[in-house]
PADO-930013 format. One record per residue (C-alpha): residue number from 1; x, y negated, z. Coordinates in pm, whole numbers, plus 32768, in hexadecimal, padded with zeros to 4 digits. Example, Ala and Ser with C-alpha at 12.3 -4.5 7.8 and 13.67 -1.06 7.14 Angstrom:
2
<1; <84CE; 81C2; 830C>>,
<2; <8557; 806A; 82CA>>,
! end
This chain:
239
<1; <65ED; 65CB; 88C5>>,
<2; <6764; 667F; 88B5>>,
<3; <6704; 66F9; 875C>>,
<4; <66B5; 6584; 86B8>>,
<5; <67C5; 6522; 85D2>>,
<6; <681D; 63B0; 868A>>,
<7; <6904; 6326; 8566>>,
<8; <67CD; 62BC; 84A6>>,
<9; <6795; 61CD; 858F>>,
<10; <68F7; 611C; 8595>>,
<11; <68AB; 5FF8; 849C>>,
<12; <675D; 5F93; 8559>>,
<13; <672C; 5E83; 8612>>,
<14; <66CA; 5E79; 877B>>,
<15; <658F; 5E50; 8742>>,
<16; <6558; 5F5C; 8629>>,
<17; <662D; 6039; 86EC>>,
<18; <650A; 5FED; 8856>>,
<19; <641D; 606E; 8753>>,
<20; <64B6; 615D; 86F0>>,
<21; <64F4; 61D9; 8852>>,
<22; <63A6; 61D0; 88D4>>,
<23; <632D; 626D; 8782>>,
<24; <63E4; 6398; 87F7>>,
<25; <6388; 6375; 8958>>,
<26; <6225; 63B9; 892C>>,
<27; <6298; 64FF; 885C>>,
<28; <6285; 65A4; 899F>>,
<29; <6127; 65EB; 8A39>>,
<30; <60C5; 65AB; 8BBA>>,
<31; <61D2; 64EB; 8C0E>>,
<32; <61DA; 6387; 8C54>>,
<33; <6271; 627B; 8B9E>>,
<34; <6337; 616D; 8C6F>>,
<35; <6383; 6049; 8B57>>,
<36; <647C; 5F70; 8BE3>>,
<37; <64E0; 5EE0; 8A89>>,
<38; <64E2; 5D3E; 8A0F>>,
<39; <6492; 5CCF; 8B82>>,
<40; <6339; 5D35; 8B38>>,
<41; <6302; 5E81; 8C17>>,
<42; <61C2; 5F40; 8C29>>,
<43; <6235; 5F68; 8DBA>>,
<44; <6291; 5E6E; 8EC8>>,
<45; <62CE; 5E3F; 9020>>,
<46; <61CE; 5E18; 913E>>,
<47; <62B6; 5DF7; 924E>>,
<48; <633B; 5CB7; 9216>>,
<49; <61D2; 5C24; 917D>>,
<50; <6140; 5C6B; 92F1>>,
<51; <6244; 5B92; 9358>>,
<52; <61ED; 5A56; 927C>>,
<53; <609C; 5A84; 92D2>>,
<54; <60E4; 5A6E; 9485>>,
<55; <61F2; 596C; 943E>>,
<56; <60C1; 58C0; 93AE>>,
<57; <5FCD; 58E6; 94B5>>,
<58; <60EA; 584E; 95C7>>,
<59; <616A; 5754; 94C2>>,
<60; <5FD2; 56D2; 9486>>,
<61; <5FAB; 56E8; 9613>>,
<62; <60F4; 55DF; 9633>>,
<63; <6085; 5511; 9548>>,
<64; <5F1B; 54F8; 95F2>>,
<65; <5FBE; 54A8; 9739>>,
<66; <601A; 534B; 96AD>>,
<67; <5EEE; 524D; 967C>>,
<68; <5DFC; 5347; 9725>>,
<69; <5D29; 5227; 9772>>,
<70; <5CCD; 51C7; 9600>>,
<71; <5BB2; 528F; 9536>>,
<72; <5C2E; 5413; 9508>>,
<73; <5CC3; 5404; 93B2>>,
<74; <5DFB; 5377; 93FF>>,
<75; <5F63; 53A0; 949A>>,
<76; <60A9; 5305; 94F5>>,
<77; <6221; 5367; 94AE>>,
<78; <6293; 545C; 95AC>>,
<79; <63EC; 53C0; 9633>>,
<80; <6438; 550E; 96EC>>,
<81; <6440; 54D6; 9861>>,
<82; <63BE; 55EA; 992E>>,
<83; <638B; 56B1; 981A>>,
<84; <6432; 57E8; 9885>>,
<85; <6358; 5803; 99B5>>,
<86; <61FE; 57DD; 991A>>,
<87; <6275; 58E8; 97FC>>,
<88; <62CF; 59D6; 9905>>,
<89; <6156; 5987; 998C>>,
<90; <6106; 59A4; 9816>>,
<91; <6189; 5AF4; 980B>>,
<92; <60E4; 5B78; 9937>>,
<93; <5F94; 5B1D; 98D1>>,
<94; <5F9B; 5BAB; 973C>>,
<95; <5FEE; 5CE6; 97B4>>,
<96; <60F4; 5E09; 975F>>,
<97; <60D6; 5DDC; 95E1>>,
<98; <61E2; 5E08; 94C4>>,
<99; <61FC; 5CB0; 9464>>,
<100; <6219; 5C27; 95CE>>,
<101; <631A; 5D3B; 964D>>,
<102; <63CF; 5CDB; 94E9>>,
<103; <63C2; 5B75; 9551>>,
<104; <6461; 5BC5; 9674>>,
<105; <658B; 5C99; 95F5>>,
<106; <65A9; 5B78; 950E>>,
<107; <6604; 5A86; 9615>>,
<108; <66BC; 5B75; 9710>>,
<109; <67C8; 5BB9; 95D9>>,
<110; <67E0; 5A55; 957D>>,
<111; <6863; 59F4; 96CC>>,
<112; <690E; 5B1F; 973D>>,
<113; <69AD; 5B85; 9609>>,
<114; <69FA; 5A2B; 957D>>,
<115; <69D3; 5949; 9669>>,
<116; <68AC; 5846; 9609>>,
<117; <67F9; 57BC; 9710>>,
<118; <6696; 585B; 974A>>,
<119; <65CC; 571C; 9742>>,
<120; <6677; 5659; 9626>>,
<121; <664A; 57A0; 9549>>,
<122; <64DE; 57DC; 95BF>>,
<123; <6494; 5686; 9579>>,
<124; <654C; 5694; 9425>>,
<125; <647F; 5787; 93B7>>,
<126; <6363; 5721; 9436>>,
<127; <639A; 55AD; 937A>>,
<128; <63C5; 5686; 924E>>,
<129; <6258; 572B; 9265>>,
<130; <619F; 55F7; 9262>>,
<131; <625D; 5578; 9150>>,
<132; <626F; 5420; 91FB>>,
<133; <6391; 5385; 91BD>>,
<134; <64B4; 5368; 907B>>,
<135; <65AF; 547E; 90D8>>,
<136; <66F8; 5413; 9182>>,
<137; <67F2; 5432; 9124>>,
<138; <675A; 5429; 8FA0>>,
<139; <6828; 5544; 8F68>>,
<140; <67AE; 5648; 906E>>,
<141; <672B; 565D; 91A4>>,
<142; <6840; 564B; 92B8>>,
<143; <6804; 5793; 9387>>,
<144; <6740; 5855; 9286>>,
<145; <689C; 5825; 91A1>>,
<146; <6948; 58C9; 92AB>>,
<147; <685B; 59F4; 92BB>>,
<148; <6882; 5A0D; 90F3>>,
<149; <6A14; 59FB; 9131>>,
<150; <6A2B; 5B01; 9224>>,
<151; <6943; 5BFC; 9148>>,
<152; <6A01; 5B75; 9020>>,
<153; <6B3C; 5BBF; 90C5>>,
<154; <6AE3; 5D1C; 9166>>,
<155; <6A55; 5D5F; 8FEA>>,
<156; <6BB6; 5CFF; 8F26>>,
<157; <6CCE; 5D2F; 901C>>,
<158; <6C40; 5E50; 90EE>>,
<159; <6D1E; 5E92; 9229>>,
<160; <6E0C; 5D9C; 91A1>>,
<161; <6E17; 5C5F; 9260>>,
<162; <6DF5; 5B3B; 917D>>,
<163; <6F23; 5A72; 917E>>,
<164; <6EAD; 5913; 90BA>>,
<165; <6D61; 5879; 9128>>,
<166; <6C6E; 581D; 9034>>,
<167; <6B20; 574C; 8FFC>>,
<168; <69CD; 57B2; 8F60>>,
<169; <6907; 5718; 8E6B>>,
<170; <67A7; 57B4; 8E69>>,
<171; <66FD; 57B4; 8D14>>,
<172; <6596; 5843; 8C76>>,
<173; <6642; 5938; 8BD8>>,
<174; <67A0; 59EB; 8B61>>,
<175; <6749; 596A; 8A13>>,
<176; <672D; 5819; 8A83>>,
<177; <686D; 5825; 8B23>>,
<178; <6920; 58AB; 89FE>>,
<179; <68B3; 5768; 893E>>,
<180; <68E9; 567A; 8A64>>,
<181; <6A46; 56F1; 8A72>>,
<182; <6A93; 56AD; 88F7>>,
<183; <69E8; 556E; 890F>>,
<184; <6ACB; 551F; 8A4F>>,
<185; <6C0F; 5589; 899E>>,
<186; <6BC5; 54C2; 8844>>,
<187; <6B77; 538F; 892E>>,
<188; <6CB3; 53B2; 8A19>>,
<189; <6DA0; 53EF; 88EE>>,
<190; <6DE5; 5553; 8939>>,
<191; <6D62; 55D5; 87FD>>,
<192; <6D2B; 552E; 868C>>,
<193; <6C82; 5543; 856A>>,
<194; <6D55; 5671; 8495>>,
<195; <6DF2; 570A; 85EF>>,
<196; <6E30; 5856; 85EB>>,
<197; <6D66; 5960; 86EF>>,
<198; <6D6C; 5ABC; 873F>>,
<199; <6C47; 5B70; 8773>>,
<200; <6C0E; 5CB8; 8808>>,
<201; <6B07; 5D9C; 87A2>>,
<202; <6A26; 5E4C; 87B6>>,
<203; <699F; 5D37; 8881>>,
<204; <682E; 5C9A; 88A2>>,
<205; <67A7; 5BF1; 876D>>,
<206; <679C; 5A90; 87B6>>,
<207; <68D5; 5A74; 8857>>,
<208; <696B; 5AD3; 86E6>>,
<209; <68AB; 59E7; 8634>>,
<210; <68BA; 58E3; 86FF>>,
<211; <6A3B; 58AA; 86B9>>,
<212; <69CC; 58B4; 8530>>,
<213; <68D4; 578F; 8557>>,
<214; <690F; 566F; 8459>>,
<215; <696D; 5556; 8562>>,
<216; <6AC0; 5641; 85D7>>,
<217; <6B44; 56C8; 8478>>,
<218; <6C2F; 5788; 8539>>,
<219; <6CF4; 58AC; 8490>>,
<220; <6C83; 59F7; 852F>>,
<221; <6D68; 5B25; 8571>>,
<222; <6C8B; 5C62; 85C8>>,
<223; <6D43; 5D63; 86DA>>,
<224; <6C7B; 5E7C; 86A6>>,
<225; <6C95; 5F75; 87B3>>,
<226; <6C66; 6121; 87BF>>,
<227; <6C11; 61A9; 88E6>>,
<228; <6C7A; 62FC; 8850>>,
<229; <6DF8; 6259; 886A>>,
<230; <6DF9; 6178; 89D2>>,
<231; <6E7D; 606D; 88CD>>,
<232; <6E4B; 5F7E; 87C2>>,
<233; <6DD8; 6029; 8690>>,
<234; <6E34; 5EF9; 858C>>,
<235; <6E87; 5D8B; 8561>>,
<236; <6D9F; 5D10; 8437>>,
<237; <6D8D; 5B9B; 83B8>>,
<238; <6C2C; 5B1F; 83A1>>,
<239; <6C2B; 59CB; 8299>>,
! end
């Protein structure tokens, strides 16, 4: 692959250019191909799959605790009391597999590394399994935010303590996102119709043409970037 000529795929788009990429993947013979491109991979992880599936078993087993006296078929709404104990019996019984000894790391870093009590994040999650209730907050779940900000924060920041605190807003995508936070801008007055942007590229797709839509009309300026230079490559004016 040193000897391909990558300039002829500068003006592609990231799609083209994932095609283009695995295209010259599967030049080389015997090896395997690991496509992580467009959120589609041809891999995934088992680990944390094991781990829905015993959350699942204990989550169906506290449901079934509640109306056990009706016709099997039917459960009640967990509310969390004792629940630590009877997962630890849980635990003992399903033996020493990946997705229980997961399960437990799980919990043991919640509360020693950031402090959330065992049973309300056991029961949290369990709540979340069956699917029972309307989230609350709306927004996202109280301990499993905390869990997405640290990650998020260990991601961006690294060693760097974060200084500001900050909420999360879970969404079905980082495309959806993108257009709920136009949408949120336009309706809080933060942005207007013929507003002026910068965008910086090369970026994914939607999140270009998403500014461009119809409904904004907003007056694009590109910031190309060059990875060749550790700096912006150009300012161009997109009408």
């Amino acid at each position: 692959m040193s000897n391909i000529d990558f300039s002829q795929f500068e003006n592609l788009s990231p799609f083209e250019l994932k095609d283009k990429l695995i295209e010259v993947a599967k030049t080389t013979p015997d090896r395997m191909l690991m496509d992580a491109g467009r959120g589609n991979p041809n891999f995934l992880a088992t680990l944390p799959r094991h781990a829905f599936l015993r959350l699942g078993d204990f989550a169906m087993q506290e449901a079934e605790r509640n109306y056990a006296y009706l016709d099997a078929g039917f459960g009640g709404i967990p509310d969390g009391k004792g629940i630590v104990e009877r997962f630890d019996t849980f635990i003992g019984k399903a033996g020493d597999s990946e997705g229980v000894r997961f399960l437990e790391k799980a919990l043991s870093y919640a509360k020693d590394r950031l402090g959330i009590d065992k049973q309300e994040f056991l029961n949290e999650l369990v709540l979340a399994f069956l699917g029972c209730n309307y989230p609350v907050p709306p927004r996202m779940l109280v301990n499993i935010e905390k869990v997405v900000k640290q990650y998020i924060a260990e991601e961006m920041y690294g060693p760097m303590p974060t200084t500001t605190n900050f909420d999360l807003f879970a969404t079905e995508g980082g495309t959806a996102s993108m257009t709920y936070t136009f949408q949120t801008m336009f309706h809080n007055g933060l942005l207007k119709k013929g507003d002026k942007v910068a965008l910086t590229t090369p970026i994914f797709t939607p999140y270009l043409e998403i500014p461009e839509l119809s409904e904004y009309e907003l007056e694009i300026v590109e910031i190309r970037l060059d990875e060749k230079h550790g700096s912006f490559l150009n300012l161009r004016l997109k009408s």
